[in-house]
LOFI-862937 format. One record per residue (C-alpha): x, y, z. Coordinates in steps of 0.02 Angstrom, whole numbers, plus 50000, padded with zeros to 5 digits. Layout:
<recs>
XYZ
...
</recs>
This chain:
<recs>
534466266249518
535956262749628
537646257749556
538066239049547
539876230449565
540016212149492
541586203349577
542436191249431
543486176749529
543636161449428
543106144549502
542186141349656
543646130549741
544506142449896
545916154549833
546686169749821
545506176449694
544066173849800
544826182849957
545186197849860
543506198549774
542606196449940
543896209650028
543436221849902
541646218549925
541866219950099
542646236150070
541406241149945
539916239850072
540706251850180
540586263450080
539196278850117
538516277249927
537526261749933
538256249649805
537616233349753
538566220549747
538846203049703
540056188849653
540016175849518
541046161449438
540946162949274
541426145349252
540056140149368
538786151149279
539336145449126
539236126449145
538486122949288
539106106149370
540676106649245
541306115049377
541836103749500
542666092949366
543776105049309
544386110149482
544646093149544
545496089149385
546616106449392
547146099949580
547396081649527
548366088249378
549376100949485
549986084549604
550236073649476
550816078649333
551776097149403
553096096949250
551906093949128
550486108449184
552256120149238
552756118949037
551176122048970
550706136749110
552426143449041
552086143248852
550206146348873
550276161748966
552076166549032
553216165848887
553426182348797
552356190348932
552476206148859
551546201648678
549796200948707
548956190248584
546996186048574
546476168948660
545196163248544
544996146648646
544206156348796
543156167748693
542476153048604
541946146648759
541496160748874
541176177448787
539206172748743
538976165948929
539896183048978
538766194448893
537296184148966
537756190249135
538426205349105
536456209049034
535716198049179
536706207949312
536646224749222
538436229549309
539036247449339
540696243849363
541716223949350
543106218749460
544176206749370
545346197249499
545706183049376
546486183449209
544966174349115
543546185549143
544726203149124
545206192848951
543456192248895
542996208148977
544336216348885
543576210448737
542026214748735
542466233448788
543606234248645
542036230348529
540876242848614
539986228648699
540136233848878
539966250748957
540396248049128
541956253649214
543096240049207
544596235149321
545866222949351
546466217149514
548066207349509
548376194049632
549986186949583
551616197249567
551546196949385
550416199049238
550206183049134
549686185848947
547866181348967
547656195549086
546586210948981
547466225648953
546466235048810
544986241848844
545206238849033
544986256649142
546006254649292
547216243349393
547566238249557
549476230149557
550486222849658
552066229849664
553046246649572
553856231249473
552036226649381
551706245549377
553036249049257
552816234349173
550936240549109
551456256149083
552696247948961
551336241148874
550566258848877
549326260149014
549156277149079
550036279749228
548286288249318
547546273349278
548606261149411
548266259949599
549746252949674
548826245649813
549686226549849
548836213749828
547116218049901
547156209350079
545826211950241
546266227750342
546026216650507
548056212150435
548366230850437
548196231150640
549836237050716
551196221150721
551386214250896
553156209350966
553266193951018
554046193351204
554456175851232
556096177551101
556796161251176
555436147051100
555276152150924
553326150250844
553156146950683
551576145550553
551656134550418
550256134850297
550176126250102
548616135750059
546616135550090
546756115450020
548196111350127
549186106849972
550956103649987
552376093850052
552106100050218
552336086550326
554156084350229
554756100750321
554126097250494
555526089450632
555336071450639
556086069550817
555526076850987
556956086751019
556176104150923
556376119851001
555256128150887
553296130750913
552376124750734
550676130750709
550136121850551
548516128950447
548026111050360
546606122150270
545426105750194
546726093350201
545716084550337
547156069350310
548596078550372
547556086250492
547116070850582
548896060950564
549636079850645
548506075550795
548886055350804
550696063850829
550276070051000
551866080250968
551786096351093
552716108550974
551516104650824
549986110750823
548756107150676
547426119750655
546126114750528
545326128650394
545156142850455
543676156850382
543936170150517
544986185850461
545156190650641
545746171650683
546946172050560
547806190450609
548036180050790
548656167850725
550056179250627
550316189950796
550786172050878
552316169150761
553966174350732
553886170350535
552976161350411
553386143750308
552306145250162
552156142949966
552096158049886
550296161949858
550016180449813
548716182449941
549696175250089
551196182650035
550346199750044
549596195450222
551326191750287
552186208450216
550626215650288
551216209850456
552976209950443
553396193350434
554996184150377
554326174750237
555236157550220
554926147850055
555186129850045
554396128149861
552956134449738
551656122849665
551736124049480
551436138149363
550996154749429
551856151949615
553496146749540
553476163249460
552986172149607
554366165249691
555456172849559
554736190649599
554876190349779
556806182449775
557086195949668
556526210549789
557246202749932
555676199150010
555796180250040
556986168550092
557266151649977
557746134750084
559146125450053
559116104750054
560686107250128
560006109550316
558466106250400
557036119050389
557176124250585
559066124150580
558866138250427
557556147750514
558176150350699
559976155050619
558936167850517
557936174150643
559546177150764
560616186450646
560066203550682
560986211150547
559956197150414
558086202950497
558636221850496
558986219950307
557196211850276
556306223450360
557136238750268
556496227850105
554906224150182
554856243750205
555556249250028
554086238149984
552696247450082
553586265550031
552916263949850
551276256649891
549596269849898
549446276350084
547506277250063
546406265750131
545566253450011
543936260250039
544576279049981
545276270849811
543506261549760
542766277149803
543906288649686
544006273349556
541636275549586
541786292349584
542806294949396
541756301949248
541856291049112
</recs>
C-alpha cells in the first residue's frame, strides 16, 4: 500500500493555511514515490454546515469588534507563549471527530498548518493514539500556545527566530526545517528589474477577502504619480466602486487563483502595501520586495507585524504623511533599499537551500 499525506488547514474560507497545505501537496505530488494525498477541514468534517457560521462570524467579529477578539487572541493563545498548557475546550470538541478521520483516512504522515489540528494531533500521539509521522508547518512568524509541540515529529518554521524559540522549549534541533513559510516555487523565479524607474507601480492587496481599510490609503486626487495595482481578492464592493473611479493609476484586479498570475503581478511592482499575512509576507521576501505595512487585522497579524519590525523586514506607515509620499521617498533613498535588501538577505542566509520537494522527501524518507 502506498503512503498517504492528510493536509490539516482549518476552515474552508481562503487563507494562508490553505495555500501552504495545497503548496505542499503540490510539492508532494512531484515527488517520484507516489503519495496519496488529500486535504480536509476538520471543522467542516466535524460539523458540517457549522462551518460557514463560524467563519462568517470570525470575519464579522474581526471588523467589528477588533479590540475585543485582539484581547482575547492575546490571553487565549499569546500571553505567556512559552507555557504550554492543555486546551481542554478543543479536545472536548474535536479529538473524537479527529480520530474518526484519522481511522477513515488511515494517514501515513499529517501536515498540520494550523494550530487546532497540531493541538489535537499532539494529543493523541502523546497517548499512543496515532502512529503517523506528524509535522507542523507554521504560517505565522510566531508560535501561539495552541500550536502542538509534544509528541509532534518535525517542523517547518519560519524564521531562525521561531527555531530557537522551539528548541527552547526542547525540540531537537534535527527535528526543524527552517524552510519560510512554505510559499509556491513559481515566487522563487529570478526577480525582474523593473526598467521604467520614473512611474513607480505599486500592489496593494488586504488579503484573499479583500479585508481592510484599503481604499483609506489610496490618493484621493488625480495628481498620483504612482501606478496602484489593487488585488480586491472577494471584496466584489471595492472592486466595483475602484472601477466607477475610472482613475488611470488605479487598477482593481479582482481574486486572483493563478500562482503564475500572481508572480506577474509581483514582477510589475516596485513594492508591496499589504497587511501582514504570513503567506504574503513570505511571497514578497520571496521576491524581494519592500514590504510597506499600513496595519494588521487583529490577533495573529498584529503580532506578525511585531516580528517583521523587529528583523527589519518591513516598513510601518506613519499618519503623519500620505502613503505615496512615504513610499517614493523610500524607494529613492538608495542607502534605505540597500539596507533592506541586506535584511531581506540575512533573512534568506539562514533559511534551508533545498528545494521543498528534497525536505518532504527526507522528512518521507526518516525511520520512525
Amino acid at each position: 500500500m502506498g503512503k498517504k499525506a492528510l493536509f490539516l488547514p482549518f476552515m474552508n474560507m481562503a487563507s494562508g493555511h490553505h495555500h501552504v497545505a495545497d503548496t505542499l501537496m503540490e510539492e508532494t505530488a512531484k515527488l517520484e514515490e507516489h503519495i496519496n494525498t488529500s486535504k480536509v477541514d476538520i471543522l467542516s468534517f466535524s460539523y458540517g454546515a457549522v462551518e460557514k457560521l463560524v467563519t462568517s462570524f470570525y470575519m464579522k467579529w474581526i471588523h467589528l469588534f477588533p479590540s475585543s477578539y485582539d484581547r482575547l487572541y492575546y490571553h487565549l493563545a499569546y500571553r505567556n507563549v512559552a507555557k504550554r498548557s492543555r486546551h481542554l475546550h478543543y479536545e472536548f470538541l474535536f479529538k473524537s471527530y479527529m480520530q474518526k478521520l484519522l481511522t477513515s483516512k488511515n494517514p501515513s504522515i499529517l501536515f498540520c498548518t494550523h494550530a487546532l489540528p497540531s493541538n489535537i494531533t499532539s494529543i493523541l500521539k502523546q497517548k499512543g493514539k496515532l502512529k503517523a509521522i506528524t509535522v507542523n508547518v507554521y504560517t505565522d512568524f510566531f508560535v501561539n500556545r495552541v500550536w502542538g509541540i509534544n509528541g509532534i515529529d518535525y517542523h517547518l518554521v519560519p524564521s531562525l527566530t521561531v527555531k530557537n524559540f522551539l528548541i527552547q522549549l526542547g525540540v531537537e534541533e534535527e527535528r526543524i526545517y527552517l524552510t519560510g513559510i512554505p510559499v509556491h516555487p513559481v515566487f522563487k523565479a529570478p526577480v525582474t528589474n523593473r526598467k521604467d524607474t520614473e512611474n513607480y507601480a505599486i500592489l496593494v492587496t488586504g488579503g484573499n477577502m479583500g479585508a481592510g481599510s484599503m481604499e483609506k490609503l489610496l490618493p484621493q486626487c488625480e495628481d498620483s504619480i504612482v501606478r496602484y495595482y489593487i488585488l480586491c481578492g472577494n471584496n466584489d464592493k471595492l472592486y466595483r466602486k475602484l472601477l466607477a473611479r475610472k482613475h488611470e493609476r488605479l487598477i482593481p484586479i479582482p481574486y486572483i487563483k493563478s500562482k503564475h498570475e500572481m508572480n506577474a503581478l509581483y514582477d510589475k511592482v516596485d513594492a508591496v502595501l499589504t497587511k501582514p499575512g504570513g503567506v504574503t509576507i513570505s511571497e514578497c521576501l520571496m521576491k524581494q520586495k519592500p514590504i510597506f505595512v499600513s496595519h494588521g487585522l487583529p490577533g495573529q497579524e498584529r503580532i506578525n507585524m511585531q516580528e517583521l519590525e523587529r528583523h527589519g523586514l518591513m516598513l510601518t506607515l506613519s499618519r503623519d504623511k500620505t502613503v505615496e509620499e512615504q513610499i517614493v521617498s523610500y524607494l529613492e533613498n538608495e542607502k534605505a533599499m540597500q539596507r533592506y535588501r541586506q535584511r531581506v538577505g540575512e533573512y534568506h542566509e539562514h533559511l534551508d537551500k533545498r528545494e521543498m520537494g528534497e525536505i518532504l522527501l527526507d522528512i518521507f524518507n526518516k525511520q520512525h
